[in-house]
C-alpha positions as CSV (number, residue, x, y, z in Angstrom):
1,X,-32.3,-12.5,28.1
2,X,-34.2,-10.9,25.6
3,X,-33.8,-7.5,26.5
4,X,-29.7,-8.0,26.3
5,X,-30.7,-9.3,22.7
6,X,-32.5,-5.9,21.9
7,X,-29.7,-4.0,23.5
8,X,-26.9,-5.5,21.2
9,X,-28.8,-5.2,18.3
10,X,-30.2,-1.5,19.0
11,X,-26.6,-0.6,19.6
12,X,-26.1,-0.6,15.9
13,X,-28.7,1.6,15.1
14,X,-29.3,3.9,17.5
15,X,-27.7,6.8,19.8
16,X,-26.2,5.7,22.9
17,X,-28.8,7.6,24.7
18,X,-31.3,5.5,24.1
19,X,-29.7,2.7,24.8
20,X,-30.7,3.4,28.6
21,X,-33.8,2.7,28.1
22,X,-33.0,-1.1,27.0
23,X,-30.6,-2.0,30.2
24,X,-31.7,-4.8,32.1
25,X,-32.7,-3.4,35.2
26,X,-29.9,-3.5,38.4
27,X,-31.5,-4.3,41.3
28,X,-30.5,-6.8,44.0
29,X,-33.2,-9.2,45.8
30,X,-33.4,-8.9,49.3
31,X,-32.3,-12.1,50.1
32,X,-29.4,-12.2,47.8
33,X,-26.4,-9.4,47.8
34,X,-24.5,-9.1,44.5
35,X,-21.2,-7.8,44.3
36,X,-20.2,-5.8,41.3
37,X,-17.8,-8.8,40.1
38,X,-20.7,-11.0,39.4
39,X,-23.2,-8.5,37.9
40,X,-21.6,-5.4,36.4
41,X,-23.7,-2.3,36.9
42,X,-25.5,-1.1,33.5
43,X,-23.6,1.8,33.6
44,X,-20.7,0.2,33.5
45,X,-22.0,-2.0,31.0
46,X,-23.0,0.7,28.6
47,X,-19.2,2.5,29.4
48,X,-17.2,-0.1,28.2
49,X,-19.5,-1.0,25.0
50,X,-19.2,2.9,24.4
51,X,-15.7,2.7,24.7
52,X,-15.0,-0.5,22.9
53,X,-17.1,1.5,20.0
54,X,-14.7,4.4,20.0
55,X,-11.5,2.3,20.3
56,X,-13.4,-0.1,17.0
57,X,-13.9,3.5,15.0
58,X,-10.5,4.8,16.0
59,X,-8.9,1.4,14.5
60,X,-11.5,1.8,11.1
61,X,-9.8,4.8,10.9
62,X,-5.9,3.8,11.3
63,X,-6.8,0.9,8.7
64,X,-8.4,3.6,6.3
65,X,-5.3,5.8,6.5
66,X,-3.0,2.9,6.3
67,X,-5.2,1.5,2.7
68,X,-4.8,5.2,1.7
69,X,-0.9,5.1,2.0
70,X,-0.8,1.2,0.5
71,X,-2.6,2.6,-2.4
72,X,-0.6,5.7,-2.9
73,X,2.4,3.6,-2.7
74,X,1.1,0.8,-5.1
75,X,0.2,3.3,-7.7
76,X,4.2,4.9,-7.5
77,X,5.6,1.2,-7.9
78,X,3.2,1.2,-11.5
79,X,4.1,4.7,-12.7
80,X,7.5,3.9,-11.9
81,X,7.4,0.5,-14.0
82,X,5.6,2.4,-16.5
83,X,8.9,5.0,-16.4
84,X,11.1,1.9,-16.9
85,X,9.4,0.9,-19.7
86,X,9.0,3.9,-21.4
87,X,12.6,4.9,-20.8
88,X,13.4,1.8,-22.7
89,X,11.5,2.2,-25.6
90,X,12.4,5.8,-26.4
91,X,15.9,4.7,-25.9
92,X,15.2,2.4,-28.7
93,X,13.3,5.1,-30.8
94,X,16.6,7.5,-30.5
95,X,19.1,5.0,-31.7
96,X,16.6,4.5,-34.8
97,X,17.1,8.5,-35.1
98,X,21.1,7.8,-35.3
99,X,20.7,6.1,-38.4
100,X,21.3,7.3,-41.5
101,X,18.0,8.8,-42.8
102,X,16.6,6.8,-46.0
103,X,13.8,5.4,-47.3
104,X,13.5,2.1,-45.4
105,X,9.8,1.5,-45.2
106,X,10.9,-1.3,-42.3
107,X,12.7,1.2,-40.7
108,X,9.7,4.0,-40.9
109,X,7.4,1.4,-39.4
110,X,9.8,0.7,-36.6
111,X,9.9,4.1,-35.8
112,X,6.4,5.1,-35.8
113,X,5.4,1.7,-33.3
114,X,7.7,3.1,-31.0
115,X,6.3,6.2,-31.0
116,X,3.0,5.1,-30.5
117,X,3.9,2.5,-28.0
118,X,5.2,5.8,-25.9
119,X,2.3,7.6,-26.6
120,X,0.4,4.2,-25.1
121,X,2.8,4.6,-22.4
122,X,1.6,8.0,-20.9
123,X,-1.8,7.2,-21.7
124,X,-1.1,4.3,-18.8
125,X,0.5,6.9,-16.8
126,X,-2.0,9.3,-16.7
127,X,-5.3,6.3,-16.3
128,X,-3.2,5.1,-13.5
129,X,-2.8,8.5,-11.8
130,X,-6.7,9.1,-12.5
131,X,-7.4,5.5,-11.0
132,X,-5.4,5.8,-8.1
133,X,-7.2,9.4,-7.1
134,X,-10.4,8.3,-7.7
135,X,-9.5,5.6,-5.2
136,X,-8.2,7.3,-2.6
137,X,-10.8,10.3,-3.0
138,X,-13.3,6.6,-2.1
139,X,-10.9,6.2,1.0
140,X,-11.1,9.5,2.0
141,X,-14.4,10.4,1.5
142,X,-14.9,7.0,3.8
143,X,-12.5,8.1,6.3
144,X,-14.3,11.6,6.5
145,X,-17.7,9.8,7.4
146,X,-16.1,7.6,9.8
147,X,-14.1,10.4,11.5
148,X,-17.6,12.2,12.0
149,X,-19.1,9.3,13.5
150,X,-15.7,9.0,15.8
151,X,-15.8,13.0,16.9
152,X,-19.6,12.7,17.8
153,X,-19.4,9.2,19.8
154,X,-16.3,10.9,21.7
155,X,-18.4,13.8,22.3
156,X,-21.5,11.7,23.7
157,X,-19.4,9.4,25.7
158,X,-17.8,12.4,26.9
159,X,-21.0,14.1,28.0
160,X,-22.7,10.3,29.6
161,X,-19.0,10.1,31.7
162,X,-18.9,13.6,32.6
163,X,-22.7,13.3,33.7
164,X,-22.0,10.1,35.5
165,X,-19.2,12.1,38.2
């Protein structure tokens, strides 16, 4: 039992390779036969925790590229609510222009808070455009190191089946 212990924890640190070395060892008694039902063969063993490790990786990475998209399409949805918004106040600050022009202090004041509101505005725009690529540049960069680790397990279990025939 303790050997299968070191095996599952190994397996998170290690290469497959040496994983081998760890297998509980497959051999029958003399008096007792044991079919392949009962007692998996190591190699099979290591095979499907291999390939359980790729199929884990390959889904990290479908989740990766689907956070990407959610937070691509989450940052469109705030742009665009900041476009509504700002779309509203300058409509506001051009029917202020349609008035007659005098000195109105009130008027003056009006005008120049809506134009710094819309100045506020693309300041938003632009942080939120800055904040969502930073993100997804985190996302990517994460799904690049993930995809390497994918390519070379492939590779390996590619190599320890094509060994095995």
């Amino acid at each position: 039992m303790p050997r299968v212990l070191c095996f599952t924890i190994m397996s998170l640190y290690v290469p497959p390779e040496t994983l081998l070395d760890y297998l509980p060892s497959f051999q029958a008694s003399s008096n007792r036969v044991i079919s392949e039902q009962d007692n998996p063969s190591p190699s099979s063993t290591l095979d499907s925790f291999l390939l359980t490790k790729v199929d884990f990786l390959a889904s990290l990475l479908s989740e990766i590229k689907r956070e990407i998209n959610e937070r691509s399409d989450l940052s469109q949805d705030v742009i665009n609510r900041i476009y509504h918004h700002y779309f509203y106040v300058n409509t506001k600050l051009l029917e202020l222009s349609d008035l007659p022009v005098v000195s109105n202090r009130a008027l003056e004041l009006r005008r120049s808070t809506l134009e710094s509101k819309l100045d506020e505005l693309k300041g938003e725009k632009r942080g939120e455009q800055i904040q969502c690529w930073q993100d997804i540049s985190k996302l990517r960069q994460e799904h690049r190191n993930w995809q390497r680790q994918h390519n070379d397990l492939v590779n390996r279990v590619g190599l320890i089946l094509s060994n095995k025939e």
